[in-house]
C-alpha positions as CSV (number, residue, x, y, z in Angstrom):
1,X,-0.4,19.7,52.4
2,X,-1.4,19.9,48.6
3,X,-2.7,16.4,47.4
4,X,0.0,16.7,44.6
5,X,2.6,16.4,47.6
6,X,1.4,13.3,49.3
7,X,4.3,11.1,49.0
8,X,3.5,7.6,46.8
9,X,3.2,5.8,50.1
10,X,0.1,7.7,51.4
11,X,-1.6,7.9,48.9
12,X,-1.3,4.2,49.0
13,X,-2.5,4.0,52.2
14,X,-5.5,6.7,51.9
15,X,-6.8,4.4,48.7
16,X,-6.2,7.3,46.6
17,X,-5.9,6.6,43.1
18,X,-5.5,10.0,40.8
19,X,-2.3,9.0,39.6
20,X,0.9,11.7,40.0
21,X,1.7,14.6,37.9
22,X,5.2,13.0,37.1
23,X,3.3,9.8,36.2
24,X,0.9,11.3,34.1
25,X,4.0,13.0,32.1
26,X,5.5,9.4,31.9
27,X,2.4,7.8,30.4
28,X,2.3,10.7,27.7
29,X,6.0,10.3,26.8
30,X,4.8,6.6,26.1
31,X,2.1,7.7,24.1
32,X,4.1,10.1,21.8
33,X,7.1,7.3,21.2
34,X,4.3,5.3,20.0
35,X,3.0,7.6,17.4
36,X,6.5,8.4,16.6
37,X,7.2,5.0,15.5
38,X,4.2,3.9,13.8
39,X,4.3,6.8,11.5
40,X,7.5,5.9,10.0
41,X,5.5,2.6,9.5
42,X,2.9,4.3,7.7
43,X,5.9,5.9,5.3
44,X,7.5,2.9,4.8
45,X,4.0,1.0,3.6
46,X,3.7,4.3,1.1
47,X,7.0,3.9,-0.2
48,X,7.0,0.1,-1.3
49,X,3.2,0.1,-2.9
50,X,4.9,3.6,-5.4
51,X,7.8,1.0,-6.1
52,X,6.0,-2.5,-5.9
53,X,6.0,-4.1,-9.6
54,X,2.7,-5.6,-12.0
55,X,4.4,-7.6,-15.2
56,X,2.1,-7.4,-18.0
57,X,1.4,-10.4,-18.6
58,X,3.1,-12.6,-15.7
59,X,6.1,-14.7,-16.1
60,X,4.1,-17.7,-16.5
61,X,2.9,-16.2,-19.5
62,X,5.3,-14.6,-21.1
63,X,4.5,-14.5,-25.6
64,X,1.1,-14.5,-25.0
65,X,-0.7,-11.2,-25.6
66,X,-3.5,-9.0,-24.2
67,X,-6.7,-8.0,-25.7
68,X,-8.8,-5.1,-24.7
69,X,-10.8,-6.9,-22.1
70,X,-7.8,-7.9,-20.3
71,X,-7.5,-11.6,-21.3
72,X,-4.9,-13.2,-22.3
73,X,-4.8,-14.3,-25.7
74,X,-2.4,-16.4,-28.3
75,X,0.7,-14.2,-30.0
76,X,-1.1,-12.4,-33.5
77,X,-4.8,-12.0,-32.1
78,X,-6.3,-9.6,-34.2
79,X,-6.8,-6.3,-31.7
80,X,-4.3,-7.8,-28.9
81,X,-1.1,-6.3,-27.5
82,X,2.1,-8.1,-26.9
83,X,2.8,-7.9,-23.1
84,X,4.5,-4.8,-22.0
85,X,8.7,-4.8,-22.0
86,X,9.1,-4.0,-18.1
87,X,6.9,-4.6,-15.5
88,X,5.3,-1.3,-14.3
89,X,5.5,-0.1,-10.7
90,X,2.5,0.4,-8.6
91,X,3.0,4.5,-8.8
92,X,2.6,4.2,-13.0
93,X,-0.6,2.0,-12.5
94,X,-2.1,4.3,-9.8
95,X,-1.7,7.5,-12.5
96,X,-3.0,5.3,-15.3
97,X,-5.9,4.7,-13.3
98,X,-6.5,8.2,-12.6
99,X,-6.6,8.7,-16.3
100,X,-3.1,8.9,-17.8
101,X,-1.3,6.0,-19.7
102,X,1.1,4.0,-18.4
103,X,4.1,4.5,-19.5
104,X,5.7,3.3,-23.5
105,X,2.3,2.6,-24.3
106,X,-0.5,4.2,-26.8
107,X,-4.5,4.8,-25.0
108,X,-6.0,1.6,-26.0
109,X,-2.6,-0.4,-24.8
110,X,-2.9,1.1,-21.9
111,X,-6.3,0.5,-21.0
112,X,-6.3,-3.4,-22.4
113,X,-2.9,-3.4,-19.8
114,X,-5.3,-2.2,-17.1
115,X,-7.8,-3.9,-18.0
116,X,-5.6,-7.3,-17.4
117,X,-4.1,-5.5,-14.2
118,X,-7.8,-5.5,-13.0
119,X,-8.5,-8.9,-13.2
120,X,-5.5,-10.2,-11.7
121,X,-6.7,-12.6,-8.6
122,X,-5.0,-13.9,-5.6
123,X,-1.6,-15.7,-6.1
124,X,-1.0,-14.0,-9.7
125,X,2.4,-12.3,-9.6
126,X,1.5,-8.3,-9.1
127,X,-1.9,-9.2,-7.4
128,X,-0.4,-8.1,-4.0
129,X,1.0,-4.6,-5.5
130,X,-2.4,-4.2,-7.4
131,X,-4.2,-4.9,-4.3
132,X,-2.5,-2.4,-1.9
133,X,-2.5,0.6,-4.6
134,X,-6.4,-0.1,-4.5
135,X,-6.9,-0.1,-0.8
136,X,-4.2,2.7,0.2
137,X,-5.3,6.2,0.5
């Protein structure tokens, strides 16, 4: 008799602990559901930071402007912008990093919104889509 055909019971009782060719199937079945389901995971995360949102500047400071370092300013500063008309989503930041503009704006608007995008901190509104465009791959 083929160790393969030992019925569960002797091997029991022989100590015997290579585990069964149908167990060894079972555990792999495990193995591939669990990939299978933390890959739509993975998709899902992608998804939301391409459609999470930055406003430039945040509510809180809505009429103030921004000047090319990134700081907020009073409305009029000479060299400022006025904050952008829609917030943009974390897809339009990432490409403006990479070296194109984000979108409705001129070079230097962009960078003086990127600059202010860069310096947002914990708790800002957008900090948390800035953050994950900056650590996803």
């Amino acid at each position: 008799m083929d160790k393969r055909e030992i019925p569960a019971e002797t091997a029991a009782q022989t100590d015997e602990t290579v585990p069964s060719r149908r167990r060894m199937l079972a555990l792999g079945a495990v193995g591939v559901s669990a990939a299978l389901t933390i890959r739509p995971a993975f998709a899902q995360t992608a998804v939301s930071v391409m459609n999470c949102q930055i406003p430039v500047p945040a509510p809180g400071a809505a009429g103030q402007y921004i000047d090319a370092q990134g700081k907020l300013v009073p409305p009029g500063t000479q060299g400022a912008f006025p904050g952008a008309m829609r917030p943009f989503t974390g897809e339009e930041v990432k490409r403006a990093f990479r070296g194109q503009t984000l979108p409705g704006t001129t070079y230097n608007q962009s960078q003086a919104y990127l600059q202010y995008i860069r310096r947002l901190q914990a708790g800002q509104s957008g900090f948390t889509c800035f953050a994950s465009i900056t650590t996803s791959r």
